[in-house]
N, C-alpha and C positions, 0 to 999 in steps of 0.2 A: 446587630452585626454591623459592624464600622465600614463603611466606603473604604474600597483599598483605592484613594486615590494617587497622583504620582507624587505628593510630594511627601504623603507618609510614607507611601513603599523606600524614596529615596531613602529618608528618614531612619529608618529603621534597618534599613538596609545595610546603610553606616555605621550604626550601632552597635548590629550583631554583629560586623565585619574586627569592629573595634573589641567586644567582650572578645569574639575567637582568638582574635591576636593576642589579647589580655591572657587569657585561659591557657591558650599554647606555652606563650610566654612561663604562663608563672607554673603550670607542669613540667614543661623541660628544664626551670629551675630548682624545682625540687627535685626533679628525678636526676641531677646534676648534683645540688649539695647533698643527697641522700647516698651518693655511688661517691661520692670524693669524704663523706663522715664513713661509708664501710671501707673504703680504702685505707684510712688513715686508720681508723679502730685495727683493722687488720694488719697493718706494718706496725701499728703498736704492740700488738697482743703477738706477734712473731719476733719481734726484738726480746720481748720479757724473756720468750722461751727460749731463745736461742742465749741468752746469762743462762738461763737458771738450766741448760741442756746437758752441763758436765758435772752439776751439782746432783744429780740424780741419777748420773749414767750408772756409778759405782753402786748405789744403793740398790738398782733393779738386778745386780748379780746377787747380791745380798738373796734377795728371793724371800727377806723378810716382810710382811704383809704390815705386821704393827710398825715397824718403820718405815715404808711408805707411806702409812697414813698420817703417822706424825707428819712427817716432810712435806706431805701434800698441804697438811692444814697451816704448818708455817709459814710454809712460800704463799700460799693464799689471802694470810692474813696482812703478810708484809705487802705482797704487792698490791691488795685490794683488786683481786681478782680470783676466780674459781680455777683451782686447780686439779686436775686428775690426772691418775697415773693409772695406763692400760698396760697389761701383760699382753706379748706376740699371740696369743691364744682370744683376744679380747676380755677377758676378765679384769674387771675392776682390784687393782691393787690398792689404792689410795683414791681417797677423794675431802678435798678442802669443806665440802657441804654437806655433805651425806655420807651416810655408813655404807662403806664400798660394798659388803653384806648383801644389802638389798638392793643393792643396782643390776640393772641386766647387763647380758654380755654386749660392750662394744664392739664388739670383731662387724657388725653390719653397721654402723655407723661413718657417715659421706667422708668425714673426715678423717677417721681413724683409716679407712681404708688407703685414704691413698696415703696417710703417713707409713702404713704397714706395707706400702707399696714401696718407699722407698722417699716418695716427693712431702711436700709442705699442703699439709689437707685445710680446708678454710670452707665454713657454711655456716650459715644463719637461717636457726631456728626454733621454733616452740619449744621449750624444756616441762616436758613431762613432768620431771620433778622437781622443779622452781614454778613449775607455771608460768612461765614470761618467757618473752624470744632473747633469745643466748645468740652471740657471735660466736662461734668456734674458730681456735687455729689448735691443728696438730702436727706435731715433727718428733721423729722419729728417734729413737733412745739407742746410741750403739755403742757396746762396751768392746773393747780389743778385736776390732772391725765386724763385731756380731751383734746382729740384733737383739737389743735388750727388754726394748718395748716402746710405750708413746707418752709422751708429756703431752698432754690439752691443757689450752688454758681457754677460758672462757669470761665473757662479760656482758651484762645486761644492755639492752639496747632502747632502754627508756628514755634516756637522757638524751638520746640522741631523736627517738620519736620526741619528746617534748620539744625540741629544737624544733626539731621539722615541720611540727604543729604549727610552733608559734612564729615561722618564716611564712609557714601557708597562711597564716591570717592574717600575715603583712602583706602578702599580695594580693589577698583576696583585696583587702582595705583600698591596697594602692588601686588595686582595675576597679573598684567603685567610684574611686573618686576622680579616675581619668574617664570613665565612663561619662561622672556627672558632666565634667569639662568638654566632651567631646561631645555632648545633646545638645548644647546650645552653638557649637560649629556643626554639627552636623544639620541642624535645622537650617540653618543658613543658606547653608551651601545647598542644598537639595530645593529650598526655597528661590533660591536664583536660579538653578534649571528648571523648577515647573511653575514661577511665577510665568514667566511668558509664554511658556507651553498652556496653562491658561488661559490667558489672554487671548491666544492665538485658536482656541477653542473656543470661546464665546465668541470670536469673532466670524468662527467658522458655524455657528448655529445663525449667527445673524445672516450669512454668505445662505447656507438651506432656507434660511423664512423667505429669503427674495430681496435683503437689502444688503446688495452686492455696489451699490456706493460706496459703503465704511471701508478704510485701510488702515491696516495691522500696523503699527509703532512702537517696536520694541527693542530692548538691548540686552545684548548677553554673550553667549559663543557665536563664532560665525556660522556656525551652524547649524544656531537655532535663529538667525538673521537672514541667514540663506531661504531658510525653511518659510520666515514670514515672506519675504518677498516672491517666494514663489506661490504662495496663498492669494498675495496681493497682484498678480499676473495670472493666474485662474479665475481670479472673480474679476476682472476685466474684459476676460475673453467669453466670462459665462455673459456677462453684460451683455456685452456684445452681440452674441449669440441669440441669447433670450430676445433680446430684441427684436433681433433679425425673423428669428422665429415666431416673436408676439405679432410683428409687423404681418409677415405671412398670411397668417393664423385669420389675421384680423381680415386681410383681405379678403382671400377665401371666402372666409363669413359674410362678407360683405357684399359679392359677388353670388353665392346659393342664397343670399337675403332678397336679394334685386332680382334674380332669375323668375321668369314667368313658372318654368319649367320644375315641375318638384324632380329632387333629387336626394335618392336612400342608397346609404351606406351600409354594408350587411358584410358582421366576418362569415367565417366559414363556418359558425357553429349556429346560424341562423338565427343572431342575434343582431338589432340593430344599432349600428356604432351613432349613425348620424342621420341627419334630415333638416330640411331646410322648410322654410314658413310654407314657402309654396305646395310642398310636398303633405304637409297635413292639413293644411285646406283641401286639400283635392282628394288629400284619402281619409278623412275627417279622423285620423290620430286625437285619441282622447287627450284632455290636458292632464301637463305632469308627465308629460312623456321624459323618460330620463335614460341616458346610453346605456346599452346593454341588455336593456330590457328581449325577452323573447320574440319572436316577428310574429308568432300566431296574437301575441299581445299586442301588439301595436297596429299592422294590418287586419281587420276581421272579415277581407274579402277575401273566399277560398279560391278563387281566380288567379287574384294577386299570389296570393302564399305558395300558391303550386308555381305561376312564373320565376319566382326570386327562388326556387330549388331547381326549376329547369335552369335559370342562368349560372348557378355557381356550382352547376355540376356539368355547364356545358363550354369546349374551346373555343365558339366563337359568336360574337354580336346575338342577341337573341330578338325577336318583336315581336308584341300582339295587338291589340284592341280589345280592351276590355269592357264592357256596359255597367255601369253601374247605374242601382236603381234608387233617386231621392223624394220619398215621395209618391205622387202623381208622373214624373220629368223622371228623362232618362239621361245619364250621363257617358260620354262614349271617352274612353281615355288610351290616348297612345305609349306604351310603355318601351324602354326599348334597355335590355339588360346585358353586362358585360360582366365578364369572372375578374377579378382582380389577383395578380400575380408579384411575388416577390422576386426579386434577383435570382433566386433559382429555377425561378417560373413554377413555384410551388404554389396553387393555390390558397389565396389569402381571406379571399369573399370576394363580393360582386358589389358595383353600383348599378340604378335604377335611374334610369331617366323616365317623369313622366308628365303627358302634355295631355291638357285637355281639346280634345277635337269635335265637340262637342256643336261648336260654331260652322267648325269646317265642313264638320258632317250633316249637319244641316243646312249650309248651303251649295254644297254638294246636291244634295238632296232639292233642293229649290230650282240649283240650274238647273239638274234631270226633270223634274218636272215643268219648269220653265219651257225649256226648249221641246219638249214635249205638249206641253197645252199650246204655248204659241207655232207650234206645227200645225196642229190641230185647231185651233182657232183660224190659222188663214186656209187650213189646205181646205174649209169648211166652204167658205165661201167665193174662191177658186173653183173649186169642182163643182159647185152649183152654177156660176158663171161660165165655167166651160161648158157644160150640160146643155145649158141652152140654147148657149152659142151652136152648137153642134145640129140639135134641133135645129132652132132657126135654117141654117146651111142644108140642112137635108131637105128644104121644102117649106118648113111651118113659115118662110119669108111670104109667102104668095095666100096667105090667109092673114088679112088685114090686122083682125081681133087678137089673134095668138099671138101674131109679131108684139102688138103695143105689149100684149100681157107680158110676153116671157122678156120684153126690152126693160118693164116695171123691174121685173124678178130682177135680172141683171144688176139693171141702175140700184136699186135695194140694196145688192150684196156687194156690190163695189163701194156703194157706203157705208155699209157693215165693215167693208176692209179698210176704207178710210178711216173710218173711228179710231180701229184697232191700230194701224200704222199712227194717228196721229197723240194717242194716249201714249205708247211706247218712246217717242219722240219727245213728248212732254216728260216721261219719265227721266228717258237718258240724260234731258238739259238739266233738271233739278237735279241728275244725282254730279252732273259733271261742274254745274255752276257752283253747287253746293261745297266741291271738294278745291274746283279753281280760284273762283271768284266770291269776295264775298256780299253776300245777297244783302241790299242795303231795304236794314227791318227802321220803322219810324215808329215811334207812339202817334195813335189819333184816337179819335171816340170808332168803338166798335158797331154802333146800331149801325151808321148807316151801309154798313159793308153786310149785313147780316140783312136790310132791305134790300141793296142789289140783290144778292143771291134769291131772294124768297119771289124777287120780281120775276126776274130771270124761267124760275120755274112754275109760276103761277099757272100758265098758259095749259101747261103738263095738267099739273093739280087741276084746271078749271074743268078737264076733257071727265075726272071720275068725282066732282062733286067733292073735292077733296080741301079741307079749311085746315089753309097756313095761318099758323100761329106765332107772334114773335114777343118777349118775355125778355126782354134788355135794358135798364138803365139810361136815361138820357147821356148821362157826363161818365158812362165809364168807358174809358181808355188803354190801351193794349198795344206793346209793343207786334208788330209786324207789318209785311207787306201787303197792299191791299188786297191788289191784283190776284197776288198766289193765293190768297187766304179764302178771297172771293169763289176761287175754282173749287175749294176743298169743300166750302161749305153747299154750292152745286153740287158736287157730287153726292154728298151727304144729303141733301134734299130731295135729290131724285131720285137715289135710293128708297129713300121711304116712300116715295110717291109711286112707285113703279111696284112696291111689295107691301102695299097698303091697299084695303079693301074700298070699295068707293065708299061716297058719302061718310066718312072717317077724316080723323085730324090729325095734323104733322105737326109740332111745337119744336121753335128752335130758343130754346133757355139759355142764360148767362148766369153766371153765379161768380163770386171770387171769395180769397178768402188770404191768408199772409203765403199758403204757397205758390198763390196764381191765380188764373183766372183758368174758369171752364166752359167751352158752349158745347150745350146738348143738344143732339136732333134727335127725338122722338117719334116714334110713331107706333099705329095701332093694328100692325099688320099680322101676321103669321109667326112670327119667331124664331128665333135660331137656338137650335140645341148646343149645350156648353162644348158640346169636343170639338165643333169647329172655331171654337173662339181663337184660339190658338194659333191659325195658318186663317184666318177672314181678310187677314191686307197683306198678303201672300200672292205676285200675280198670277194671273187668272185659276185664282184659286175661286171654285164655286161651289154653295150649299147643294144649289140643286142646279146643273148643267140645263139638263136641257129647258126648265122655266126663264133662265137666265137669260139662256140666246133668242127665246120666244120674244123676251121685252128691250130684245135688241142690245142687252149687257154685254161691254168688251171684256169684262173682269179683268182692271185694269183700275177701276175706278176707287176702291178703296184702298191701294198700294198708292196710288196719288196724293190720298189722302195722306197715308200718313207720312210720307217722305216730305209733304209741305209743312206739317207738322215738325218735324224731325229739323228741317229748313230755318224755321222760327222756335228752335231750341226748347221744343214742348213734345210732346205725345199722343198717341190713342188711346182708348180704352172702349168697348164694349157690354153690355148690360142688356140679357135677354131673357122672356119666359113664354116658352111656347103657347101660342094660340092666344097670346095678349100684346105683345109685339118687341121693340127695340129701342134701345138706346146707345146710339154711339157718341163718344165726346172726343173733342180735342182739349188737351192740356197744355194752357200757354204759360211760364213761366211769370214770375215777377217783374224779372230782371231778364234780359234774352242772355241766353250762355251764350260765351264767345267761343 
């Protein structure tokens, strides 16, 4: 099946326009010389009769039969024409071709009738007894103003069908061969109106692929120039557009890329249009996620799924907090969902804002118990120091012994409360110097900072028979502060010393390796079970309360630690197995991050 393209349809179109015209033409010429040859046959074959009309009038009073048929077959022979002679009755009197005998009655024949009528009868048709179509003329035979009967004369109408034939096969010839003439104008011309209609199509598939740069250069009607230049003023503005739109697009993109915040896009049929990086980190979206997909497919938290059907079924702002569990770790995320409406405020879908609070909620969590344990760490030794006081005032001043003892208690807890005021203090400046100012870290060799500290506590160690150990390199060297590093490693040492058995060993080890250096404090005390690892440099966060404030602990002392840590751009970590003892390290980096 052949393409109807336009410039065959033109093609053809011209063609058939041209045979119709051809066809018309050469039909209305023959049905023209076909009516002008029966006109003229007819004024001939009515002249004969009207000669030969007085020649016969006499002979039909006669009322002899063998001498009309003579007469009919003379006048027939002379004028090469059929001649018949009808009696008023229709009966054949004479006939030039046949024996009047066996003809039937013409009284019902077109033309005799209306010669019998009075007028000039004329038909053409079939002759039953010739077999071929006959012209007839009949006129009317009147002797001494009475009707006598009818003279017909008659004539074959072959000669003139061969005429007509051979006129029709001259036109038939003539429209083939103006046909042939007019296929190669007609290509032409149909060819100049869809060459650029062409043109202006391929250029308009290239305008759809997206390279809306190309412009249309063509010549023809102004109306198919019209037609480009208004192609070529569409795909400038699509340019335009697109751009304007790409530029958008991009940004957008570029802005849900950057966002901490994930963010999902949902139509109304609870399926998800969009989402940003953030947003399937946070909601671990498998890879391959692609628009459209279902939301039970992409979220597989039933939390989530029931939110994003309360938001795009609800009119206004929606929130929750949701927990997600990774793991061991809990994850708390803040969601906050809004319906999406079009111009008619018709419900479209909703977008998803979601924030991990996860941090917030754990230090949240911190200050609440911060400000709770440090209530409770000072209201401890306040109210013991008032107690006494109160005592002492009621009397126990005038008893020598109980004065010194309860003034011990006192003086005790007032340095219990110094400790704690003076760790907290220490905390604030590292965490304020840390953020203000910056703490000027040097490389030098590490032993001798890891002897202060072991000096420092020896005195401790020596009271339970307790052997410091130190396991350090002469020449290895370590970016940080002495000073601060020296306090952590105290703290770290007195740790173990205070939760180590007597007669037992503290080891403070160094090791490095290309991603830093580490010192370990060891020791061989009691142990820490793993759920407190967690929240161990947490302030006054304690294993066990009340052994801690026994051995005078601010629980303060390993938040010090690690924030000095944190300070010199390194870390903590912990290692423990109950009833064999502990290992805490600090991780100094390479290189100190700035």
């Amino acid at each position: 099946m052949f393409k109807k393209t336009l410039h065959r349809q033109l093609y053809l179109s011209y063609l058939l326009i041209t045979l119709l015209a051809l066809g018309s033409i050469g039909w209305y010429t023959v049905n023209a010389f076909e009516n002008f040859y029966y006109e003229q046959t007819s004024a001939d074959l009515e002249a004969r009769a009207r000669l030969i009309q007085d020649q016969v009038s006499s002979r039909f009073n006669s009322g002899n039969h063998l001498e009309l048929e003579r007469l009919a077959q003379i006048l027939g022979q002379t004028g090469l024409q059929r001649v018949t002679l009808v009696f008023p009755d229709g009966v054949v009197a004479g006939d030039s071709d046949e024996n009047p005998s066996s003809m039937d009655n013409h009284a019902d024949r077109p033309e005799v009738k209306d010669a019998l009528a009075g007028g000039t009868g004329t038909s053409v048709r079939n002759s039953k007894t010739l077999g071929t179509n006959l012209m007839y003329v009949a006129l009317p035979v009147y002797h001494q103003g009475q009707l006598a009967g009818v003279l017909r004369l008659s004539i074959p109408l072959t000669v003139i069908d061969k005429t007509l034939k051979g006129m029709l096969w001259k036109i038939v010839l003539a429209g083939l061969l103006i046909a042939l003439a007019a296929t190669p104008v007609s290509l032409y011309i149909s060819g100049r109106i869809s060459r650029p209609l062409s043109e202006m199509k391929e250029h308009a598939e290239q305008f759809a692929a997206g390279q809306l740069d190309t412009r249309i250069r063509v010549e023809g009607p102004e109306d198919v120039v019209r037609l480009a230049e208004s192609l070529n003023s569409m795909a400038v503005q699509l340019d335009e557009r697109l751009r304007t739109v790409t530029a958008q697009r991009n940004e957008q993109e570029a802005i849900l890329s950057s966002m901490v915040e994930g963010v999902i896009a949902v139509d109304s049929g609870q399926k998800v249009i969009s989402l940003n990086q953030a947003a399937a980190r946070l909601l671990d979206v498998p890879n391959g996620f692609q628009s459209g997909q279902p939301l039970t497919g992409v979220l597989r938290n039933k939390q989530l799924q029931e939110f994003v059907k309360k938001a795009l079924s609800s009119s206004e702002t929606v929130e929750a907090d949701i927990l997600i569990y990774r793991g061991e770790s809990e994850q708390v995320l803040k969601v906050i969902g809004a319906a999406l409406r079009d111009v008619a405020q018709t419900p479209i879908g909703a977008v998803i804002v979601v924030n991990d609070i996860t941090r917030l909620k754990r230090l949240e969590n911190m200050r609440r118990d911060f400000v709770a344990n440090v209530s409770h760490e000072l209201k401890t030794p306040i109210t013991s120091i008032k107690g006494f006081i109160e005592t002492l005032l009621g009397g126990a001043m005038e008893s020598p012994e109980d004065s010194k003892r309860f003034l011990e208690i006192v003086e005790s807890q007032a340095e219990r409360l110094n400790a704690i005021i003076d760790d907290l203090l220490s905390l604030s400046q590292l965490e304020q110097d840390s953020e203000l100012v910056e703490i000027e870290i040097q490389e030098g060799l590490l032993k001798p900072v890891l002897e202060m500290a072991v000096r420092v506590c020896s005195v401790n160690a020596s009271k339970k028979n307790i052997l410091l150990e130190i396991d350090c390199p002469e020449n290895i060297r370590a970016p940080l502060h002495p000073q601060l590093f020296e306090q952590a490693l105290i703290n770290l040492v007195d740790n173990a010393i205070k939760y180590s058995q007597p007669s037992t060993q503290v080891r403070v080890a160094v090791s490095s390796d290309k991603g830093g250096i580490k010192v370990a404090v060891t020791d061989e005390g009691r142990g820490i079970e793993k759920e407190h690892f967690p929240r161990l440099f947490e302030r006054f966060y304690r294993v066990d309360r009340d052994r801690s404030r026994e051995m005078g602990g601010t629980g303060l002392g390993l938040a010090i630690v690690k924030h000095i840590a944190q300070v010199h751009g390194g870390s903590v970590s912990v290692d423990s197995t109950v009833g064999k003892g502990s290992t805490f390290r600090i991780h100094l980096p390479a290189k100190r991050l700035s």
